[in-house]
ZAMARGU-4260 file (C-alpha; in steps of 0.2 Angstrom, whole numbers, plus 5000, padded with zeros to 4 digits):
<rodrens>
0) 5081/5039/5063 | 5072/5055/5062 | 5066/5067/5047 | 5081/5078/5051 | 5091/5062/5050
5) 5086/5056/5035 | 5085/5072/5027 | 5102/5074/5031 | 5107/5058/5023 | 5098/5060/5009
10) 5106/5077/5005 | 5124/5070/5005 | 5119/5057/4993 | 5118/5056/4974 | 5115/5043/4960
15) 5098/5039/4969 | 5087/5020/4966 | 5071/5021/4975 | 5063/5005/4976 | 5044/5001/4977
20) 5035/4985/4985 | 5025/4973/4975 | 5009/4972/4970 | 5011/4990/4972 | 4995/5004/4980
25) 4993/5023/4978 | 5006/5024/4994 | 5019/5017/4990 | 5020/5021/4971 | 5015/5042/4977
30) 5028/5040/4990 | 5041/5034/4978 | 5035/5047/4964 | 5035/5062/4974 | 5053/5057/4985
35) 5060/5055/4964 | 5053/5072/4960 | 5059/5083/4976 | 5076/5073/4975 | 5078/5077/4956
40) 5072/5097/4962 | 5089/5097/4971 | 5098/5092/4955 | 5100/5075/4961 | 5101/5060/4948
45) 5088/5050/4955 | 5075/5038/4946 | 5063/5025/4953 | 5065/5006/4949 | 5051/5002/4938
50) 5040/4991/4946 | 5034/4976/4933 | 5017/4977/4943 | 5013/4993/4941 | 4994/4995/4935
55) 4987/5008/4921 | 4980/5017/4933 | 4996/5022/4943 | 5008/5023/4926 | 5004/5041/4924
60) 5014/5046/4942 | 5029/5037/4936 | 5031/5045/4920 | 5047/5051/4915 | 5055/5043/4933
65) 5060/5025/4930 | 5078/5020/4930 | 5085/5018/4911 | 5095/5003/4908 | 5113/4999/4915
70) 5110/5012/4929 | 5121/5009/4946 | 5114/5016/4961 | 5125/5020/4975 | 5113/5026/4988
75) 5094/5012/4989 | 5079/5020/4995 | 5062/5010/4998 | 5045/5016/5002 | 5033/5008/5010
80) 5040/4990/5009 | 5037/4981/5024 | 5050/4965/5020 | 5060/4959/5009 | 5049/4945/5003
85) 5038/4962/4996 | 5056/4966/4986 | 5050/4964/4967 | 5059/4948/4962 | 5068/4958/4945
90) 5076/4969/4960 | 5081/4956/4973 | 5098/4962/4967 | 5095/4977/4980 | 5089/4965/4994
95) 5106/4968/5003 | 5108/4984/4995 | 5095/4996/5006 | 5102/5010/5011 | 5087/5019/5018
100) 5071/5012/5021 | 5056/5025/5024 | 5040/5015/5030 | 5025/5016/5043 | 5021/4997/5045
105) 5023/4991/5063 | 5024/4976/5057 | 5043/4980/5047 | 5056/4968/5045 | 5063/4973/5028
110) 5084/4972/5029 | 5091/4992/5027 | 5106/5000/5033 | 5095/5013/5041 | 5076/5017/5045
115) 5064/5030/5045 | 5051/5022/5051 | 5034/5031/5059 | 5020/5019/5061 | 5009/5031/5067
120) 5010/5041/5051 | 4993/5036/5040 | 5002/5034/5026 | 5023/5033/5019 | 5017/5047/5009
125) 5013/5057/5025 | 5033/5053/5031 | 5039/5057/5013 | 5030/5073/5015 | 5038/5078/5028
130) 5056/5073/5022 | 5051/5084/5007 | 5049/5099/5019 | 5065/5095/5029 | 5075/5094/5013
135) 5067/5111/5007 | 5064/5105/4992 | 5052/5110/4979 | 5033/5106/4981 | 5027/5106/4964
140) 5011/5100/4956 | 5016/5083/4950 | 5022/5081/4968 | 5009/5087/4976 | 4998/5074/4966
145) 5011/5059/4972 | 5008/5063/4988 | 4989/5066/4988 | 4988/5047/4978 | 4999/5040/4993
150) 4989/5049/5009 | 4972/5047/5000 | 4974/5030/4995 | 4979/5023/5011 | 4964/5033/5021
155) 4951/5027/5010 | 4950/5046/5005 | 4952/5052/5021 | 4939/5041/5027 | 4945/5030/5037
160) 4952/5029/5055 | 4969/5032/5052 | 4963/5049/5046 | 4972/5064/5058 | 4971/5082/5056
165) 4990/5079/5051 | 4983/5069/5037 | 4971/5086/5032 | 4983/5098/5033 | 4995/5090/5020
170) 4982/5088/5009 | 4978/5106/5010 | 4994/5107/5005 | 4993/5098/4990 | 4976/5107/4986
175) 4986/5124/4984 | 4998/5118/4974 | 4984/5117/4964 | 4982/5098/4961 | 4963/5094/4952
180) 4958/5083/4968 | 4941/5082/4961 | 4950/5071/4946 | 4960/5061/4957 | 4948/5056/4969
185) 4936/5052/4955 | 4946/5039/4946 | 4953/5031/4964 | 4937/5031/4972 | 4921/5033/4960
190) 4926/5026/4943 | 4923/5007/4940 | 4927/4996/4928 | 4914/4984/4922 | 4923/4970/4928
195) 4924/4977/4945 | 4906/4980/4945 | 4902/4959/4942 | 4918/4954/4955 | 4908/4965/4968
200) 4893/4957/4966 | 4901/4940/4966 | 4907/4946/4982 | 4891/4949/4992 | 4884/4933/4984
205) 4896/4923/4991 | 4900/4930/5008 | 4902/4916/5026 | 4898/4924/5039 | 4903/4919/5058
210) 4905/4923/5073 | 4886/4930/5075 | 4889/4941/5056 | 4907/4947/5066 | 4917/4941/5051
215) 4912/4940/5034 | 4925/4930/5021 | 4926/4928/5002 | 4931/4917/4992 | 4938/4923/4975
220) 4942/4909/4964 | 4953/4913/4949 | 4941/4906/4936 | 4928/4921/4944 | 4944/4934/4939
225) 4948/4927/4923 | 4931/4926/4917 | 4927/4944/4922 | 4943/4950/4915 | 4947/4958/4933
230) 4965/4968/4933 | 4975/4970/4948 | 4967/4988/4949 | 4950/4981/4949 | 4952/4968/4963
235) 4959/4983/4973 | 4954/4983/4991 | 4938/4972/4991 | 4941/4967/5010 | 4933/4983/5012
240) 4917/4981/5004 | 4911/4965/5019 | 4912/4977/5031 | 4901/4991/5024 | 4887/4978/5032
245) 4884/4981/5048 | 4891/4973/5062 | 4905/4965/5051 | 4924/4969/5060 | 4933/4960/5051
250) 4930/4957/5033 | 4943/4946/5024 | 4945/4941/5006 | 4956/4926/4999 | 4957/4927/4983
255) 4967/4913/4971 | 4983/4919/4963 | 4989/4914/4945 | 5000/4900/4954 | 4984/4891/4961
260) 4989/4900/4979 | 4981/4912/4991 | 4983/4931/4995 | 4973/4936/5008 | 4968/4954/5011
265) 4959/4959/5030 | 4950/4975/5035 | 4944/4978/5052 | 4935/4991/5062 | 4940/5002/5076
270) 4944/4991/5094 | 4950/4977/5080 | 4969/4969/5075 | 4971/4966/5059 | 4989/4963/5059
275) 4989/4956/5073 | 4976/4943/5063 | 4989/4940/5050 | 5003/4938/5058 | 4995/4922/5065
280) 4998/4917/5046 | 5015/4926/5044 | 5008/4939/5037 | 5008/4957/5042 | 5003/4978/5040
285) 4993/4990/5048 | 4980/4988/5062 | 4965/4991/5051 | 4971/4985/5036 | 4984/4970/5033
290) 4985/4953/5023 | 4997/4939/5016 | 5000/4924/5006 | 4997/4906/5009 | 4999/4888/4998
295) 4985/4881/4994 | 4970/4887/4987 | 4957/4898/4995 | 4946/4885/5001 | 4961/4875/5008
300) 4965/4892/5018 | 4947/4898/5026 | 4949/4889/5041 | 4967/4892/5045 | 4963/4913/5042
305) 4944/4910/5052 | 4954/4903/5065 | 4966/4919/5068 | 4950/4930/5066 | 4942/4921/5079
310) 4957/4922/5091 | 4959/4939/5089 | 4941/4946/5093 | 4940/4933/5108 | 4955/4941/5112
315) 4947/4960/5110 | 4929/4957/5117
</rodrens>
């Protein structure tokens, strides 16, 4: 469906459930936070489900949102959840539920009664902004800071390739509704903990290079997390840091879950697939930036996940 579409939709609908993925990011928690606000700016009853993941850091956007107890939806949104198996498991009861699913992976399977999907948006939060504008709705600072987390987030700050001047101009937008960006972009992109100082150095200590220094992958045991005292927030998007080297295009990181499994988290450079190196592992997301989960532990997985990487850049050389 379209903006108009959903807008539409959206304004001939009341007692409102937005729903975030799991192991939630600045996107789709900004996107969630700021769809709430403008909704609720049209006197609708609307809240977000509260997301049992959600880190410190993102806590503040959600303040005031989450659903209270014993509330029944009758319209289900999701933002930026890509499948169902990214449903948070105390809200599988919506699985079937989805009314509306806003989202700009390529990669979407999730079940909904209806999409608004745009994968060449940078970010939900770019889609979400424009639904906001369609609905007339009120832009306001707390949503103007929901959307800057969502479309900053997902751009690396607006440094990465998925950057368009579509990208700019909302964040101009947010910028006069007087948001402080020079806060915001200092705790998501500056600030460290300790703890991710000491899992970054791990990482370049123990990077495997192949394919003539063209891949670089880590392996993050969970005893290194535990015993730094890593959070979810501080093992944020280290793929990244791999392919700071140069002539790295695909750096990956396999990092050992609680259950003794593997998440796998893959960033790539221009001319470079990395959903299309996932999905060889049924995985999935964007084409710089993707990732999924596999049994086994991290060393039991480099092979399978070198494997696809290999593939895909024989395929693109």
């Amino acid at each position: 469906m379209t903006i108009s579409d959903a807008a539409s939709r959206l304004s001939g609908a009341d007692d409102i459930l937005i729903l975030t993925h799991r192991r939630p990011d600045g996107d789709t928690i900004g996107s969630a936070a700021a769809l709430c606000r403008a909704l609720r700016g049209l006197n609708k009853r609307v809240f977000v489900f509260l997301n049992p993941e959600i880190t410190p850091r993102f806590e503040p956007l959600f303040d005031g949102l989450a659903a209270p107890a014993g509330f029944q939806p009758a319209f289900v949104v999701s933002c930026d959840v890509a499948s169902d198996e990214l449903i948070c498991r105390n809200a599988e009861v919506y699985k079937d539920r989805i009314d509306l699913c806003i989202d700009h992976h390529r990669t979407n399977t999730l079940n909904a009664g209806e999409y608004l999907l745009e994968e060449n948006s940078a970010a939900c939060g770019e889609i979400v902004y424009e639904l906001i504008r369609a609905l007339e709705a009120p832009f306001d600072l707390k949503t103007a800071e929901a959307i800057y987390v969502a479309i900053s987030t997902d751009t690396g700050c607006f440094k990465y390739s998925n950057t368009k001047a579509r990208t700019l101009r909302i964040a101009a937008d947010c910028y006069e509704a007087g948001i402080p960006a020079s806060e915001i972009n200092r705790e998501f992109f500056e600030s460290k903990t300790q703890a991710r100082f000491e899992v970054e150095r791990y990482v370049f200590d123990n990077l495997h290079f192949y394919k003539d220094g063209r891949i670089a992958i880590c392996l993050l045991p969970r005893a290194v997390i535990d015993s730094t005292g890593a959070t979810e927030d501080d093992l944020e998007n280290l793929a990244a840091l791999p392919r700071q080297i140069r002539g790295v295009c695909a750096g990956i990181m396999i990092s050992e879950t609680i259950n003794g499994n593997s998440k796998i988290s893959v960033r790539t450079s221009y001319g470079y697939d990395a959903a299309g190196i996932c999905a060889r592992f049924g995985g999935g997301g964007h084409e710089r930036a993707a990732g999924g989960s596999l049994k086994g532990a991290p060393a039991e997985n480099e092979l399978t996940v070198l494997e696809a990487a290999v593939q895909c850049i024989e395929e693109s050389l």
